[in-house]
RORONU-452009 format. One record per residue (C-alpha): residue in one letter; y, x, z. Coordinates in steps of 0.001 Angstrom, whole numbers, padded with zeros to 6 digits, always signed. Example, Ala and Ser with C-alpha at 12.3 -4.5 7.8 and 13.67 -1.06 7.14 Angstrom:
# RORONU-452009
A-004500+012300+007800 S-001060+013670+007140 
***
This chain:
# RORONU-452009
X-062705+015043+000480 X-064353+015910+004095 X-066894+013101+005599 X-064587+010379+006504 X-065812+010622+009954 X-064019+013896+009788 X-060803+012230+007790 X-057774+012642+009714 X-055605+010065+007449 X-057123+006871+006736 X-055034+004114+004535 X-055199+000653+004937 X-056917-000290+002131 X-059239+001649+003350 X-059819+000374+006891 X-061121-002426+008404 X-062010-004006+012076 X-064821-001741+012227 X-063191+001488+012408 X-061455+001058+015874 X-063093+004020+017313 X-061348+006001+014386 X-057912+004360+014185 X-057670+002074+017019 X-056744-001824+017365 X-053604-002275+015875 X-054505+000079+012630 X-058008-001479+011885 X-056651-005424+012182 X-053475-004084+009994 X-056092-002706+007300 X-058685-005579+008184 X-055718-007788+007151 X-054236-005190+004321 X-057775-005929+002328 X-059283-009085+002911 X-055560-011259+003701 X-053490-009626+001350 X-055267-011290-001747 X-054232-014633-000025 X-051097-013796-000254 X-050017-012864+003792 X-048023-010111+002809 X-048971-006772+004921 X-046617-003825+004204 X-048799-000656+003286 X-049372+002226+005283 X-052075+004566+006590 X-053049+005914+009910 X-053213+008926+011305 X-056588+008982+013330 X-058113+009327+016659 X-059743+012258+014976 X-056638+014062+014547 X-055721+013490+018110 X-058632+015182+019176 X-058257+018010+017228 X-054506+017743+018185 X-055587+017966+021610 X-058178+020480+021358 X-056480+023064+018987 X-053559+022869+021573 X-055438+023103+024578 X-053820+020128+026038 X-056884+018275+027306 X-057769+020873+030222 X-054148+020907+030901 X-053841+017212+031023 X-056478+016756+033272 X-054982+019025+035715 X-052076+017586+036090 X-053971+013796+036296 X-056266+015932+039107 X-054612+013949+042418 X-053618+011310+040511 X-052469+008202+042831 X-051253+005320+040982 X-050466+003385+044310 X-047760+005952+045015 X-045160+005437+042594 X-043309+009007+042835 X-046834+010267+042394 X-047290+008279+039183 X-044245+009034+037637 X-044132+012995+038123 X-047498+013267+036576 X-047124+011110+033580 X-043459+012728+032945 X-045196+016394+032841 X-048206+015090+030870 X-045374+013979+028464 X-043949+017194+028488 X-046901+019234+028106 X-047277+016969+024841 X-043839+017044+023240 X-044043+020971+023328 X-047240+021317+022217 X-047701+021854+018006 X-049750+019661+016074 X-052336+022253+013568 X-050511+023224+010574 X-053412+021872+008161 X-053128+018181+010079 X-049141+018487+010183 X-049872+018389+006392 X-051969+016133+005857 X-049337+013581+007656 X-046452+015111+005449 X-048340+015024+002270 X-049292+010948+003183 X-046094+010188+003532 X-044379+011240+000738 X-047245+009500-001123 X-046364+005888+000405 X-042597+007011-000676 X-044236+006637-004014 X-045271+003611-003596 X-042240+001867-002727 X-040350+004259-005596 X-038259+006116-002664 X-037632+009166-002347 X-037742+009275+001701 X-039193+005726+002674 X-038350+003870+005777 X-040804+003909+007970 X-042013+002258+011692 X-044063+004808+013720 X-046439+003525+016401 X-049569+004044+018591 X-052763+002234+017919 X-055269+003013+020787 X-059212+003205+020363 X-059247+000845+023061 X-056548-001365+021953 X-056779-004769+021777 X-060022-005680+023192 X-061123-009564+023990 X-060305-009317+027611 X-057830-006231+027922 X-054717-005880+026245 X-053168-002467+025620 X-050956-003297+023340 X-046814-002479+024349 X-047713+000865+026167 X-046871+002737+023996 X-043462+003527+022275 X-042554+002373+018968 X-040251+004481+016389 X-038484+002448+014169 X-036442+003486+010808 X-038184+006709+010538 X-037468+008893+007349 X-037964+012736+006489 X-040359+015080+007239 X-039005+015962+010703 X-038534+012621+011676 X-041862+011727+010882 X-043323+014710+012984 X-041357+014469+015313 X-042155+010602+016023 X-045728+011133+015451 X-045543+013587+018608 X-043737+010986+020649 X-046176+008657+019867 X-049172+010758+021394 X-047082+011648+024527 X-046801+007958+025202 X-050194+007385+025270 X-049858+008252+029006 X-046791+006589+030262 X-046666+005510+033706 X-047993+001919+032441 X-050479+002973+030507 X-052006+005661+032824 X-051824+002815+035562 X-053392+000270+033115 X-055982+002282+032192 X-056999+003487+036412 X-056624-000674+036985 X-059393-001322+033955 X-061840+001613+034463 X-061541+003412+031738 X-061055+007382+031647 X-057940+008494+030197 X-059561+010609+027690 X-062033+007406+026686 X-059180+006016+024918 X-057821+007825+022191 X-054696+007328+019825 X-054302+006538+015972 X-050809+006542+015036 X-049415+003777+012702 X-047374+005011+009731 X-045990+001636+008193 X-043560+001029+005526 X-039936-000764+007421 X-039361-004232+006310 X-035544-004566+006796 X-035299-007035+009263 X-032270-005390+010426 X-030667-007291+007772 X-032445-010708+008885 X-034843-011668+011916 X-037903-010741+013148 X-040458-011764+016074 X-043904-012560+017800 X-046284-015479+017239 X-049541-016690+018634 X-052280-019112+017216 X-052505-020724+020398 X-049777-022066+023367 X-049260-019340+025903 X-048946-020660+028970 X-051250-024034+028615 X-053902-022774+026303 X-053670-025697+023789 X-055055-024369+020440 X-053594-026661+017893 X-050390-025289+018256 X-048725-022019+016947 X-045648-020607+019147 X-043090-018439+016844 X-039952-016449+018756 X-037422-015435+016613 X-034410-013597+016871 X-032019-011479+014814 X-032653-007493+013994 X-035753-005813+014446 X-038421-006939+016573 X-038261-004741+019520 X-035462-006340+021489 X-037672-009822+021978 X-040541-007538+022948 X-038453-005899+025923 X-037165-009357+026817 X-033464-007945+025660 X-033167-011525+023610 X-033631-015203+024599 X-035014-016055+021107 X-035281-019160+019331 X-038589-020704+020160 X-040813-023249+017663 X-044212-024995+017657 X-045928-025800+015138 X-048550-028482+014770 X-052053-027200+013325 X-053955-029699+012295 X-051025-031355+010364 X-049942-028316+008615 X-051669-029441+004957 X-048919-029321+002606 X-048009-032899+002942 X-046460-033035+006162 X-043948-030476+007996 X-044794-030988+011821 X-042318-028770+013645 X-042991-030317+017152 X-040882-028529+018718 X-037372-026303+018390 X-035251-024451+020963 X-031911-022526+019991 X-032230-019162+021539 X-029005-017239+023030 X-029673-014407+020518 X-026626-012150+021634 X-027851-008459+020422 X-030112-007345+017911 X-031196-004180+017164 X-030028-002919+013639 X-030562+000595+011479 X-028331+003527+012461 X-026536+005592+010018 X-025912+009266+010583 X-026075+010689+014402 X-029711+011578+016250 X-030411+007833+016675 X-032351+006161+014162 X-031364+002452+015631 X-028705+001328+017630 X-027836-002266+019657 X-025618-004906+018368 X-023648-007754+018910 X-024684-010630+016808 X-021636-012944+016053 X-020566-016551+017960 X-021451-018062+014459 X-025158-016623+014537 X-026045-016941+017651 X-025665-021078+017231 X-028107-021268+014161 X-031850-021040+014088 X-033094-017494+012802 X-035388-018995+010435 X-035576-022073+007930 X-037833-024522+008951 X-039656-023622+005708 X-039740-020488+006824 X-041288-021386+010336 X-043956-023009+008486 X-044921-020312+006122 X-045309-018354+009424 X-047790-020941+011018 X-049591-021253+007834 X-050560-017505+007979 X-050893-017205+011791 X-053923-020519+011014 X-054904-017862+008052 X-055018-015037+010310 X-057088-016791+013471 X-059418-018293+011155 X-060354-014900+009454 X-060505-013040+012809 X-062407-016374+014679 X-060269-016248+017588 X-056592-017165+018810 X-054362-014657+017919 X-051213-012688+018612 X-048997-011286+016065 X-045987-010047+014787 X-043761-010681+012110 X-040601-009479+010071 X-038236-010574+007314 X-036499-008478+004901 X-033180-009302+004522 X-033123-007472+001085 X-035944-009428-000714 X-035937-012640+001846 X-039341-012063+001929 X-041639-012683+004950 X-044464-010196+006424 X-046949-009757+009028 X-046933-006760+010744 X-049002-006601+013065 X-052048-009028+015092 X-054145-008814+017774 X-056462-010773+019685 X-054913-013040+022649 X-056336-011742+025764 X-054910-013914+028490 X-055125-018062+028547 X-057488-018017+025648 X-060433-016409+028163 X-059621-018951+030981 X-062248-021204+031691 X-061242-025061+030526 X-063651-026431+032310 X-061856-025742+035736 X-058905-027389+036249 X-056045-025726+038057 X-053047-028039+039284 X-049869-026198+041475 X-048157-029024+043248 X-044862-028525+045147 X-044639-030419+048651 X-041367-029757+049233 X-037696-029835+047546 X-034838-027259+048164 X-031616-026294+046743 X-032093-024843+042961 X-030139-021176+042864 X-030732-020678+039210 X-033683-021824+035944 X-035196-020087+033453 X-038118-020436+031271 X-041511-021010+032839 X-043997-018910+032333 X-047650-020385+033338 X-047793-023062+035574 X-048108-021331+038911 X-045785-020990+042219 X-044694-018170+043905 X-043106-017182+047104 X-041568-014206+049032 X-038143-012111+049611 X-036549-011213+046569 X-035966-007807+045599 X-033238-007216+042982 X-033998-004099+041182 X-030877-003243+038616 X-032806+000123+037298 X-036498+001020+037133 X-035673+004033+038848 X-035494+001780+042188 X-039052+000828+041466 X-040346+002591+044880 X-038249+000095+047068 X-040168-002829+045716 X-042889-003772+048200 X-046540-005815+047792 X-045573-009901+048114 X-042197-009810+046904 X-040275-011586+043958 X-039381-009160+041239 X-035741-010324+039813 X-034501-007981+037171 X-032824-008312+034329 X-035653-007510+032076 X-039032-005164+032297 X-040275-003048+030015 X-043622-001000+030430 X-042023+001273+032885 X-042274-001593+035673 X-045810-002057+035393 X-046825-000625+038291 X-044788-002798+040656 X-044991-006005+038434 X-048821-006430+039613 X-047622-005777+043525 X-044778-009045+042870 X-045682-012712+044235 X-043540-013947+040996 X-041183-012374+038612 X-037669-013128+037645 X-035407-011772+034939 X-032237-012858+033387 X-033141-011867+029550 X-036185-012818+027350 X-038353-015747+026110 X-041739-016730+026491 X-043406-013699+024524 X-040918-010636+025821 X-042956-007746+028090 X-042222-009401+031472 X-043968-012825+029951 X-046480-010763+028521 X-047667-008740+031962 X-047266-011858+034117 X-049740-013962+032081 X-052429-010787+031714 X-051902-010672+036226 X-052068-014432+036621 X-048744-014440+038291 X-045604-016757+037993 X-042968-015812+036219 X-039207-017373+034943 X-037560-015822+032105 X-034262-015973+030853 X-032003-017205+033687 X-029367-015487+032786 X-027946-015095+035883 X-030593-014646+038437 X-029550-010910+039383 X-026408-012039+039841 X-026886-015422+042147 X-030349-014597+044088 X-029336-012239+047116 X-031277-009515+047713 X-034127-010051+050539 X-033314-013711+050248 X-036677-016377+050954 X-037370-017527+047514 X-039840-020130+046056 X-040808-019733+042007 X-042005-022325+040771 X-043140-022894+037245 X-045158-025987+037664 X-042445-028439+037028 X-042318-027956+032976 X-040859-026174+030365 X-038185-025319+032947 X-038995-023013+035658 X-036792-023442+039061 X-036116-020761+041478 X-035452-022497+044689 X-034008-021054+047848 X-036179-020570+050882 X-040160-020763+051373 X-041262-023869+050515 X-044351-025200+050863 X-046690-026409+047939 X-050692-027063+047099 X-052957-025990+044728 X-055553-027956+043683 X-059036-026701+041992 X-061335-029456+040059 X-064152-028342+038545 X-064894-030593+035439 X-068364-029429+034229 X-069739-032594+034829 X-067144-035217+034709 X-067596-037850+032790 X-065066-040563+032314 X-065759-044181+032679 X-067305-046561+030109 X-066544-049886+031371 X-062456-049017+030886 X-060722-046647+029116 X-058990-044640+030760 X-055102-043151+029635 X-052340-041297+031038 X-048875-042088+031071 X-046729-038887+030080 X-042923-038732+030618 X-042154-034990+030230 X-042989-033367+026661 X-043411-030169+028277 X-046472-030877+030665 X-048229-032703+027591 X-050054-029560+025897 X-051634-028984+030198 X-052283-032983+030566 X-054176-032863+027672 X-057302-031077+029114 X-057385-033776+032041 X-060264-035830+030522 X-058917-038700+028833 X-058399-041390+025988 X-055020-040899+024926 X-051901-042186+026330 X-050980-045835+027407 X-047912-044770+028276 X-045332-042685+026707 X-041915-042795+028101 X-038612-041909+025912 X-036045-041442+029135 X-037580-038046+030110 X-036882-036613+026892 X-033182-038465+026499 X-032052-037379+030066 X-033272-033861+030180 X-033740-032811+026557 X-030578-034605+024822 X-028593-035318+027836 X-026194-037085+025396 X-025626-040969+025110 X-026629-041666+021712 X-023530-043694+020787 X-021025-040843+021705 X-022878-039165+019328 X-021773-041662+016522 X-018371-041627+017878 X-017924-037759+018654 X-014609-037826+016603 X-013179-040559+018759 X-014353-039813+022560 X-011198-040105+024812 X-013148-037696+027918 X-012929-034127+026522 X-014662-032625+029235 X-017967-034509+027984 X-016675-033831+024920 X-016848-029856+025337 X-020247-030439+026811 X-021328-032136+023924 X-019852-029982+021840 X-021449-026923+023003 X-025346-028753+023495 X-025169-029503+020113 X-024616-026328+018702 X-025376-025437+015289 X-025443-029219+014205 X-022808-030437+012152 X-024222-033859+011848 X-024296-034728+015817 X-026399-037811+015345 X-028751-035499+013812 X-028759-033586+017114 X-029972-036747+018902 X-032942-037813+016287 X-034377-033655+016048 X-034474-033175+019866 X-036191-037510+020466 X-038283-036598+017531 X-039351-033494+018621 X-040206-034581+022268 X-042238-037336+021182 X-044205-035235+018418 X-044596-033097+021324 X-046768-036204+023143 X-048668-037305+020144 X-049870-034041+018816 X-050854-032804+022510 X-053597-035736+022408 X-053817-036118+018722 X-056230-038005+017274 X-056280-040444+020443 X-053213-042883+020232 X-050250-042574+022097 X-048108-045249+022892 X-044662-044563+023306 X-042205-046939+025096 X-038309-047368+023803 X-036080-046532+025245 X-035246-048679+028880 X-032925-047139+030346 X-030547-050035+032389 X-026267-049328+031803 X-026120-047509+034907 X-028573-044921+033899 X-027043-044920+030204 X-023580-044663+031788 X-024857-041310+033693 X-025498-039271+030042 X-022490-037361+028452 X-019869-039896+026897 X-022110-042797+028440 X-019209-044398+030323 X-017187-044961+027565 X-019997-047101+026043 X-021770-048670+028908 X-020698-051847+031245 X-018280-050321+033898 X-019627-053301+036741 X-023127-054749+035696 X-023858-056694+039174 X-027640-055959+038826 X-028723-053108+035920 X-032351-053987+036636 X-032098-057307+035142 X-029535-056536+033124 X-028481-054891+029494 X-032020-053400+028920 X-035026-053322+026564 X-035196-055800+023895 X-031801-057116+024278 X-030178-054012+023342 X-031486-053026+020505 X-030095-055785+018235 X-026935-055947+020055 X-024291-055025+017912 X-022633-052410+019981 X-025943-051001+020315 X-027660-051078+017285 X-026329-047815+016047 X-028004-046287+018691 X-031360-048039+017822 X-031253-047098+014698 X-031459-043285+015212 X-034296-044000+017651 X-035836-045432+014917 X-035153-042430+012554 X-036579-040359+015206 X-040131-042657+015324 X-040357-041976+011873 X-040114-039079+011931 X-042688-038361+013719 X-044934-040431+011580 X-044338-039766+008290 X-042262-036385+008355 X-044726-034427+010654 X-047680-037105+009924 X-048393-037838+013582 X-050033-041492+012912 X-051381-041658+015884 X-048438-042620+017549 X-047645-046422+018442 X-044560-048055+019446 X-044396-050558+022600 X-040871-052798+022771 X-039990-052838+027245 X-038346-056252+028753 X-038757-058349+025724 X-037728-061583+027294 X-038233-064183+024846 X-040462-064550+021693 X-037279-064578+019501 X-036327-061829+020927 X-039720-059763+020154 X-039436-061471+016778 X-035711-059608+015842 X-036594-056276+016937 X-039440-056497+014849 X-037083-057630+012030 X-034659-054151+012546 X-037836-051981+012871 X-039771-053378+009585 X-035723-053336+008052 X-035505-049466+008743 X-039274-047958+007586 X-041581-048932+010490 X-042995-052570+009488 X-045863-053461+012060 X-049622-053008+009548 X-048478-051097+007024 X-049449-047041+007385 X-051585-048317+010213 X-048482-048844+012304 X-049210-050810+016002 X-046576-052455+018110 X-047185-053539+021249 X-044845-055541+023770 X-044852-054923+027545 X-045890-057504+029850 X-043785-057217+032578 X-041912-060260+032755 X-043494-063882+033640 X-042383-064946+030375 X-044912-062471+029223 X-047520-064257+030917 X-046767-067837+030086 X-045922-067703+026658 X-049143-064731+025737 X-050575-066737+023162 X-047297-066653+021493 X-046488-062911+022019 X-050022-062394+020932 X-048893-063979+017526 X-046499-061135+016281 X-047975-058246+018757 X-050673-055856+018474 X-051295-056093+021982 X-049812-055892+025543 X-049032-053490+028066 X-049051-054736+031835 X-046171-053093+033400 X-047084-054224+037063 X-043783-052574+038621 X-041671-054544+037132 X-043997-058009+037000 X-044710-057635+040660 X-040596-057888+041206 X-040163-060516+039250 X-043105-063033+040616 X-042029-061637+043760 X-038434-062074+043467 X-037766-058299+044861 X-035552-056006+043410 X-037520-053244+043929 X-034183-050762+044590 X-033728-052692+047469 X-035037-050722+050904 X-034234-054184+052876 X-036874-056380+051071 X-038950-053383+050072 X-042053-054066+052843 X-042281-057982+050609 X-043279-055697+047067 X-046707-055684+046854 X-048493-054996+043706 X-052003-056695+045569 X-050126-060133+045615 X-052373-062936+045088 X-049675-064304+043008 X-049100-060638+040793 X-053348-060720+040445 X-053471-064181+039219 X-051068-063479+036406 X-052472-060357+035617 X-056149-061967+034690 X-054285-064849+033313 X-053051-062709+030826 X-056189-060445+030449 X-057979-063660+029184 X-055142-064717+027161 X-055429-061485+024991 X-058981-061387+025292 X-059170-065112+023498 X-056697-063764+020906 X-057999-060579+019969 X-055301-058318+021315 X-055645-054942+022771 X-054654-055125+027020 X-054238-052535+029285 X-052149-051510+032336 X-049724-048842+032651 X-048038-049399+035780 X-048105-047662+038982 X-050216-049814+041279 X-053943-048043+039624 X-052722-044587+040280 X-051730-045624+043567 X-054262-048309+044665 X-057988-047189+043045 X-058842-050785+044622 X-056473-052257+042083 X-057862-050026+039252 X-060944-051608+040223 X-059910-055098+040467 X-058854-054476+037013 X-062257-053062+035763 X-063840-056721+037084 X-061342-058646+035266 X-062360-056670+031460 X-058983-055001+030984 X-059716-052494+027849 X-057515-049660+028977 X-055617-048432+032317 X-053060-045522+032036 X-052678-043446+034472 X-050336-040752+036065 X-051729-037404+035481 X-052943-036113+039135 X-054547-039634+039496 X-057067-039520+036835 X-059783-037942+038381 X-059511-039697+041474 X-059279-043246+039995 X-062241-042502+037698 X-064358-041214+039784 X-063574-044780+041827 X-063941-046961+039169 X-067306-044927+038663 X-068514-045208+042367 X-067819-049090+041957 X-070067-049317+038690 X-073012-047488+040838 X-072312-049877+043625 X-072882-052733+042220 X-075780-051664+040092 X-077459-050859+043518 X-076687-054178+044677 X-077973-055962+041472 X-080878-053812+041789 X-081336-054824+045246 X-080788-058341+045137 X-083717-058326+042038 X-086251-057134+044154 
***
């Protein structure tokens, strides 16, 4: 056997991270994995590479390197035409060039070996490029190059193997590679010779240690769809999208955090007979409204991806496969993340919009920037040289073709694909913004029409019509420190900003609010839910119908999608507590969700002090309702083991009151003390104040909700614009019963802290709050900094002036 330097086949088992000069990224983490994972049982299908030595001999026995670089000679990759007639005859020189008969043997003669393996007599293989300069820490090569799927024969495998060379200089990758300074003969190619798992039959996708567009790293992301992988790489499939929780995943507890159905409508399957090896299909109505994978499934996935990043030290991209003959799951591939694990956490980054215009179309959000500029729909990559530097890219996908335009775009819009397809993928690695998945946004965004993309509004991204104008904010957190005379929490409504709010320096949350989630994320009243069977309005009843989608059980619908927006929450800030508020909603917001009407008041003269909080839940038309919320809360705490999440009952009138909700709660699994469970009440009503030694008595502690206290001592109803210039949250009166119940607590033992709106408005309330020995104020998110570092400036004040006054 020559020097293995020399070797120009090199099996897994036989390769590790080490030996990316000779077979490239993607080849040396597949053997890296193939030796030191596989005995942990993440199963790696075998295979062996062909190596960047044979593509050097390839090249030089050919004479293609002296051709190639005459052809590359006036290279311009700012001229598209230029680009793409160069890389097309570099391809060509390539496909008709031979490869050396002894290395064409070598390839043969390894092949028919791994069809002993797997007892075949022509196995089923995936063909595909590793690069010697493949997945590197801070540049990512990876999906430049073609992949050959369902490869069997000698020819085929030739034939592919050829292909596979030739795409080393697509127009992406030559563009890439001019963009990161690297000569195009610096990088070499490996070729990846890998036994097919038969996802065909079942699913397949990507996953990444770490969340994509926030950077959070105690979360894994899976995409899954139906067929082989490719299609959710190319952003041909809206997949079905999970998250995992980390630190939680020990066996004991199953902390799926978060689910989304995916469309799903193709999926790329085996071909049989003809010159294709693979060919699109549709998947069926019935599919494409169930998850792709068990949630057993999901969390064998996670378990490996934590096996994976651990072994490798850093967060980590990979892909994955089922085979629908054995059910069993693989890994097939992994790479480092290049993109939001190198930003710098210590810098804070906030994109703000200042205006509001008329929504054309939504989509997925990719990052958490905003763009703006004239769109320019482009139906086929071959109108790639009308696009022009500033504009907004809206396509129905991308693939690596578009690569040289995509980095020109001031956003990017397309109407297929999920969070990890190609256009995702690019947008991330050029810091752009990017929306995913409309559906329909080459069909309703005109072309040359003023567009604004914003993804800094959430999970959703919104593509708004006309230039609007919006703020980006920079904070630099090196050295900020938060306060130690208060601690300071955020209030959180929206699940999908909580992974981003979580690197604002905090202590957890003081404020978690349910109606976000219910309006936006269920959109369903929870007691047409119960009574699906008997609704009388079948138009909500077709809209329910088709948001609840692959759930039998509707209720169930309701307590996986509350359950899963909470976990969201508490795991973003877990270990720090999180308090999360039920549900207050008044009728005339209940009566706005699907089938609501049918179960709400039709004429409640005043909602606001109304059927709300406390008095609902043990009403008997409503307790139903409660009762999945309940479900949902313990869910989250014993299911997916998130027991750092407390409960907090809104507009608890009375004592007695406080007393039966407590009652239902400890009736259906969530007794205050036992698993270290904490409720507290909101004080928000005078009642709250007057009678605090007595709500201290069967509460943990209070919550000042000034918005509504400040109405009530006031006597404003705070919807009203004609007594609106009387509310006024620096009342003598609102002040006095604030410290009244401070002390109150304080005496009894009880936690106290303030989540209203007046701090985060007002830092000369957050301050009046500091003197009076409140333990906690929550915050909104974009207020943090600015109310700490005023609280802080207060401290030093008066430190001076104690200092002063000593001398």
């Amino acid at each position: 056997m020559p020097p293995r330097k020399n070797r120009y086949i090199l099996w897994f088992k036989e390769t590790g991270i080490k030996d990316i000069p000779s077979v490239g990224g993607k080849n040396a983490s597949l053997g890296e994995m193939f030796q030191f994972l596989t005995p942990k049982a993440v199963r790696i299908p075998n295979g062996f590479s062909v190596t960047a030595g044979a593509y050097n001999y390839f090249l030089r026995e050919s004479g293609l390197r002296s051709r190639i670089k005459t052809i590359l000679a006036d290279l311009d990759t700012k001229n598209i035409h230029n680009l793409q007639e160069r890389g097309h005859k570099v391809r060509q020189e390539i496909l008709r060039a031979h490869f050396p008969k002894d290395l064409e043997q070598e390839i043969l003669a390894s092949y028919h070996e791994l069809s002993k393996v797997y007892k075949v007599h022509d196995v089923d293989v995936a063909i595909r490029s590793s690069a010697t300069a493949e997945d590197l820490p801070n540049a990512s090569f990876a999906g430049q190059q073609e992949s050959y799927l369902n490869i069997r024969g000698e020819y085929a495998v030739l034939d592919a193997c050829k292909k596979c060379v030739s795409s080393l200089f697509t127009d992406r990758a030559i563009s890439y590679r001019i963009d990161k300074g690297f000569n195009h003969f610096d990088v070499a190619l490996s070729i990846t010779v890998q036994k097919m798992v038969r996802s065909d039959k079942a699913c397949s996708g990507v996953m990444f240690s770490i969340d994509t567009e926030s950077g959070f790293r105690n979360a894994v992301l899976i995409n899954a769809s139906y067929g082989l992988g490719e299609y959710i790489v190319k952003g041909e499939v809206s997949p079905d999208e999970y998250y995992i929780f980390k630190p939680l995943l020990d066996g004991k507890h199953k902390p799926i955090i978060g689910k989304t159905l995916g469309t799903k409508e193709r999926k790329l399957v085996y071909a049989h007979g003809g010159n294709v090896s693979t060919i699109g299909k549709t998947v069926s109505p019935h599919d494409r409204v169930r998850f792709a994978l068990t949630d057993a499934e999901a969390l064998q996935l996670a378990k490996w991806a934590m096996q994976i990043e651990k072994h490798y030290k850093k967060p980590m991209d990979m892909e994955w496969a089922k085979d629908g003959v054995s059910d069993d799951l693989y890994i097939v591939q992994a790479r480092p993340e290049t993109v939001v694990s190198q930003r710098d956490a210590m810098v804070l980054e906030e994109y703000r919009m200042l205006q509001k215009g008329k929504v054309i179309t939504t989509g997925a959000a990719v990052g958490a920037k905003i763009g703006i500029g004239k769109a320019n729909v482009i139906k086929d990559v071959s109108e790639i040289d009308k696009f022009k530097h500033g504009e907004v890219l809206i396509a129905e996908m991308t693939d690596p073709d578009w690569e040289p335009i995509m980095k020109k775009a001031s956003a990017i819009v397309t109407d297929e694909g999920g969070r990890t397809c190609h256009a995702a993928i690019v947008s991330r690695e050029l810091g752009i913004p990017c929306i995913v998945g409309t559906e329909n946004a080459t069909r309703v965004i005109k072309h040359g029409q003023p567009v604004t993309v914003s993804c800094a509004e959430g999970e959703t991204g919104n593509i708004y019509s006309g230039l609007l104008k919006y703020t980006v904010k920079k904070t630099d957190l090196k050295h900020f420190k938060l306060p130690k005379s208060v601690k300071i929490m955020m209030n959180v409504g929206n699940p999908s900003n909580a992974f981003a709010d979580s690197f604002i320096p905090n202590e957890g949350v003081g404020l978690a609010r349910e109606e976000l989630i219910i309006a936006n994320g269920i959109r369903v009243h929870p007691m047409a839910l119960i009574n699906f069977a008997k609704l009388k309005d079948h138009k909500a009843k077709r809209q329910i119908e088709k948001l609840t989608a692959g759930y039998a059980d509707k209720k169930e619908y309701y307590i996986d999608k509350l359950s899963q927006g909470i976990a969201r929450i508490a795991a973003a800030f877990y270990p720090k507590d999180v308090i999360i508020r039920l549900a207050d909603f008044r009728s005339n917001e209940y009566s706005q969700l699907l089938g609501g009407k049918e179960f709400e008041p039709a004429d409640e003269r005043n909602p606001m002090l109304g059927w709300r909080g406390a008095s609902r839940y043990y009403a008997e038309n409503y307790l139903p309702a409660f009762l999945l919320e309940l479900k949902a809360l313990k869910r989250v705490r014993e299911v997916m083991g998130l027991k750092n999440l407390k409960v907090m009952i809104p507009f608890c009138r009375t004592v007695e009151e406080g007393q039966k909700v407590l009652k239902i709660m400890a009736e259906h699994g969530l007794k205050r003390g036992v698993g270290g469970l904490e409720v507290y009440v909101m004080c928000e009503i005078p009642s709250n104040v007057i009678l605090a030694d007595q709500f201290a008595k069967i509460f943990d502690g209070f919550s000042i909700g000034s918005n509504d206290l400040t109405q009530l001592t006031l006597g404003v109803d705070r919807d009203s614009e004609l007594v609106s210039h009387v509310y006024d949250e620096n009342n003598e009166a609102v002040k006095r019963l604030i410290s009244q119940v401070i002390k109150v607590a304080k005496k009894r033992k009880r936690k106290i802290g303030i989540c209203g709106q007046a701090p985060s408005d007002f830092p000369e309330f957050a301050k009046f709050l500091v003197e009076q020995k409140i333990d906690s104020i929550s915050l909104n998110p974009d207020t943090v900094i600015k109310t700490s570092l005023a609280i802080e400036n207060m401290r030093a004040s008066k430190k001076h002036r104690t200092s002063r006054g000593a001398r």
